[in-house]
N, C-alpha and C positions, 0 to 999 in steps of 0.2 A: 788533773793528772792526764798524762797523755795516753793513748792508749798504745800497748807493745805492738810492735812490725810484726805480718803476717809473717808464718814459719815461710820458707823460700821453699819455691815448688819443687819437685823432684822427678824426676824423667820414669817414675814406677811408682804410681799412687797405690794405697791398701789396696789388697782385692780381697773380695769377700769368698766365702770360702766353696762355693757351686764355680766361682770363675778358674780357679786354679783348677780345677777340674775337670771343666769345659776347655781349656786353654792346652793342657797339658794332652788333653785324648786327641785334640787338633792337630797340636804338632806331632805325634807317635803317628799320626794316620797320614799325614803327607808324606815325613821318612820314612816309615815303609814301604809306601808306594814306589818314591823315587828310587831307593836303594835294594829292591825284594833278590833281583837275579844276583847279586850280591851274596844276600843269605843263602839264597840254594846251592851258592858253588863252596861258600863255606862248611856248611853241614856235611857235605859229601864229602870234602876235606877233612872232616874232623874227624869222619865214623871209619871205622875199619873196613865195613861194605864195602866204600870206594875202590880199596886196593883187591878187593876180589873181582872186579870186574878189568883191573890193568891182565889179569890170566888171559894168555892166547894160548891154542894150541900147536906146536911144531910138526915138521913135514913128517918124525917116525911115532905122534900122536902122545908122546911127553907134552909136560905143560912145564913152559915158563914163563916167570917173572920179570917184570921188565924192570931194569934199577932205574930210582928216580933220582934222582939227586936229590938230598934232602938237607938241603939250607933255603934260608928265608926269601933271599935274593932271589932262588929258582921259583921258588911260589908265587912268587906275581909274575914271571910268565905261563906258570900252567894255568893260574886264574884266567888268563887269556884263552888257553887253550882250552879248557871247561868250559867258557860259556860259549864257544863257538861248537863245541861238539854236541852241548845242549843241543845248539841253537839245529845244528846241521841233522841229528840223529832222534831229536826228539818233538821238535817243532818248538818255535817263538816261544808258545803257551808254557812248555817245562820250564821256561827262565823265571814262571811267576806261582812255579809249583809251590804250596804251602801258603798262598797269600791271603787265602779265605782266612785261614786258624790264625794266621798274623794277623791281619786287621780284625778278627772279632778276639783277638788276644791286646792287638795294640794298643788300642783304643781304652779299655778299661783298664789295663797298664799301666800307661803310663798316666790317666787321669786319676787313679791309683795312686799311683805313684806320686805324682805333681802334685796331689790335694793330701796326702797322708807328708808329703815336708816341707811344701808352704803353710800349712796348718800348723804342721809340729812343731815348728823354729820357732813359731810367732808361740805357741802354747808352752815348749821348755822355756823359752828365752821370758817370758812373764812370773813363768811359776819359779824360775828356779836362779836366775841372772839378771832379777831387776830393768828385765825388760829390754835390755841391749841382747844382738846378735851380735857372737861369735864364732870362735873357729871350732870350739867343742860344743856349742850349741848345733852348726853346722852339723859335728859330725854325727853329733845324736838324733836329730831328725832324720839323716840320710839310713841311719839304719834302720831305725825304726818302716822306713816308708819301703827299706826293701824288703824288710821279713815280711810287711804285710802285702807287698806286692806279689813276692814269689810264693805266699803261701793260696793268695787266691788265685793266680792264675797259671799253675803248675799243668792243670792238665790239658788245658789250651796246647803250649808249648810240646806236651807231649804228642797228641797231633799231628802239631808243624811239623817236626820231625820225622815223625814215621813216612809223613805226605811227600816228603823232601827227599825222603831216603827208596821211595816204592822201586824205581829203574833201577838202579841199582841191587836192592833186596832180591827182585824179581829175576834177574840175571845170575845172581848168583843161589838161587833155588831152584834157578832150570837147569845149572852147566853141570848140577851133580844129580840128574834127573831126565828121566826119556821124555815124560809127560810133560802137554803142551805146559804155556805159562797161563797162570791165572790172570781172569780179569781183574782189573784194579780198580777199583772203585773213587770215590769221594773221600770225604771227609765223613758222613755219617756212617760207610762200609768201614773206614779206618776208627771210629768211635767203637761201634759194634764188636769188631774185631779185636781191639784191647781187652773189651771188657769180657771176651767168650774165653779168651784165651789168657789173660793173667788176674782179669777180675778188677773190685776198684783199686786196689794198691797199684793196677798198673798205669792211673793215671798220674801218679804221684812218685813215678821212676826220674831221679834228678834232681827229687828235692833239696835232699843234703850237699848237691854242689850249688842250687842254685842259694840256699843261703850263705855257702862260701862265697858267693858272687855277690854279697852287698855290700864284700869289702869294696867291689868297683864302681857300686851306685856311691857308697860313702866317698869314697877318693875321689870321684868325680864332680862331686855336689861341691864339696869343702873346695876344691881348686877352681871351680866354675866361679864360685862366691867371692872367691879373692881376687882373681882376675879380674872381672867385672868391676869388681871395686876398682881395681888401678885404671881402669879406662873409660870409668863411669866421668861424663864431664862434669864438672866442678861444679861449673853453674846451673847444671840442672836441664839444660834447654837439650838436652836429646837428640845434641847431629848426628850428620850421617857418621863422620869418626867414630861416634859412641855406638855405633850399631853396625862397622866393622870388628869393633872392638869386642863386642859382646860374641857373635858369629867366632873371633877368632877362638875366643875364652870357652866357647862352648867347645871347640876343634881339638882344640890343646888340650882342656883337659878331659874329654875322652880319650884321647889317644895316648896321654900318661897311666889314665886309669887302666886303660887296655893291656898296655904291655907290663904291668905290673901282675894283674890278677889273671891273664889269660888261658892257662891253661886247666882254669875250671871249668871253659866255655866247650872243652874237648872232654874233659871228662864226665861233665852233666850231659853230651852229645853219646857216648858210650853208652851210658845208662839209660836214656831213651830208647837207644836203637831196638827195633824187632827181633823176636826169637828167629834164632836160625837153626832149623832143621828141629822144632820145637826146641831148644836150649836155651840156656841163659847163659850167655859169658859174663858179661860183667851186672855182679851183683851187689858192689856195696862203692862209698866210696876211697876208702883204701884199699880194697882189693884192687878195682879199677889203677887207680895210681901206680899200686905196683907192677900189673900186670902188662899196661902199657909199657914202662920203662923197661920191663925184663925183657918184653915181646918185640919193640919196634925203639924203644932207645926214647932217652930223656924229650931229645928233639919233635918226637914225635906230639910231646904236648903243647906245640907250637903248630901245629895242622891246621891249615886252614888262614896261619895270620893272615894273610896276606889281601884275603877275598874279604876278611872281616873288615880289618882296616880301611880298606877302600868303599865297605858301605857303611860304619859306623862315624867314622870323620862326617861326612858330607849329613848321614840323618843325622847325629847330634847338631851340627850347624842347623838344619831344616828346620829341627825338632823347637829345638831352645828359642830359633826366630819368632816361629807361627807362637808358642807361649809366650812372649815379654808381646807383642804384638798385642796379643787378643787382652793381655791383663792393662796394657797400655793403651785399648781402646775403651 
């Protein structure tokens, strides 16, 4: 008897399950890096702070409002104009405010992340689909991996935000105050400070949008998976075509995902934000949802696209490379 032909190699061999892990924290920490002043123009976009600091005061000592135009198209030129007034009013270093709590957020994130749905697919798709991967396999790991994502690292994220939001906070607690401004510290001042002033519940302010938000890791996974299929090459041997292809698949569909589920990226950005004047505005999330929409109009939960977009395209590309990379070495 002759013996059967080798299975034909395939351009993504099993990986064991420390590599998706290893693989996945890799690529979250180079996207970050490359895209960080990105996230800090978006935060500031999202939070309501931001617009307390557009207040000047007039020659008879009235205060107003400056209108902003608020459609999408205007938002990627004030993204422009945000990082340059960082850059100009704050120094280089504000462009990369929040990068500590991102990278020790990112990193177990998304290795988190990457090892709770490369694991799962292959664990559903055994136990429950005869061992083939598909599209509801797909989307069942992807949820799974982001409840268990955003449940461990919520309060990282909370943090990054307060970190991201301090110039801002800080301007707008001295323009209704004689008294200098306070120092601003780090990230352990910013830990300490959550916990004196809302206790541990306030590390876990956003939870409830961030598991609305695993509709995006799921719609992203599931389209990432099929695309790759259509441009995985046939024979197996790994061109470069096939690793534009992958890059493109990674691009597309975050940026499908994004504009479908985005405005819980503003609403879990509300929920984070710091007490003002000791207060809590936004405290749940539908109160949040409606309070926006009464207070600043539907549009307003699109704050921020614009800065988001232009660093989540480029890290999901970053992202998704450095993993098929490292699982493919």
């Amino acid at each position: 008897m002759s013996t059967p032909p080798p299975p034909p190699k395939t351009g993504l061999l099993p990986a064991k399950s420390w590599q998706h892990f290893v693989a996945g924290g890799a690529g979250g920490l180079c996207g970050a890096i490359v895209t960080s002043p990105f996230d800090v123009v978006k935060t500031r976009l999202q939070s309501s702070l931001f617009k307390h600091t557009a207040v000047s005061l007039a020659g008879n000592g009235s205060v107003v409002i400056p209108q902003r135009p608020n459609n999408i198209l205007y938002h990627f030129v004030e993204t422009g104009h945000i990082l340059r007034d960082i850059y100009r009013e704050e120094s280089p270093r504000a462009l990369f405010k929040g990068l500590g709590p991102t990278l020790v957020g990112v990193v177990p994130a998304r290795s988190i992340n990457f090892w709770a749905y490369g694991n799962g697919k292959q664990i559903i798709a055994h136990q429950f689909n005869n061992g083939h991967e598909n599209t509801w396999v797909h989307l069942s790991a992807a949820a799974v991996a982001g409840i268990i994502t955003g449940s461990a690292t919520n309060p990282i994220w909370v943090v990054k935000t307060r970190l991201q939001l301090e110039h801002h906070d800080q301007q707008h607690q001295t323009s209704s105050s004689s008294s200098k401004p306070k120092v601003i510290g780090g990230s352990w001042h910013t830990i300490k400070k959550i916990f004196r002033e809302e206790g541990p519940k306030g590390f876990y302010k956003g939870l409830s949008a961030s598991y609305l938000g695993v509709a995006e890791g799921t719609i992203q996974w599931t389209l990432y998976e099929r695309l790759k299929k259509l441009t995985k090459d046939p024979e197996g041997k790994g061109g470069a075509m096939e690793w534009v292809g992958m890059l493109a698949s990674a691009g597309t569909a975050k940026s499908v995902a994004t504009l479908i589920t985005y405005p819980h990226e503003v609403i879990r950005t509300r929920l984070r934000q710091p007490l003002v004047n000791g207060k809590v505005k936004y405290k749940g999330l539908v109160q949040t949802l409606r309070l926006v929409i009464a207070e600043e109009g539907a549009a307003s939960l699109y704050g921020g696209l614009s800065a988001h977009m232009m660093r989540v395209i480029p890290n999901a590309a970053v992202m998704f490379f450095v993993y098929e990379s490292i699982l493919r070495l």
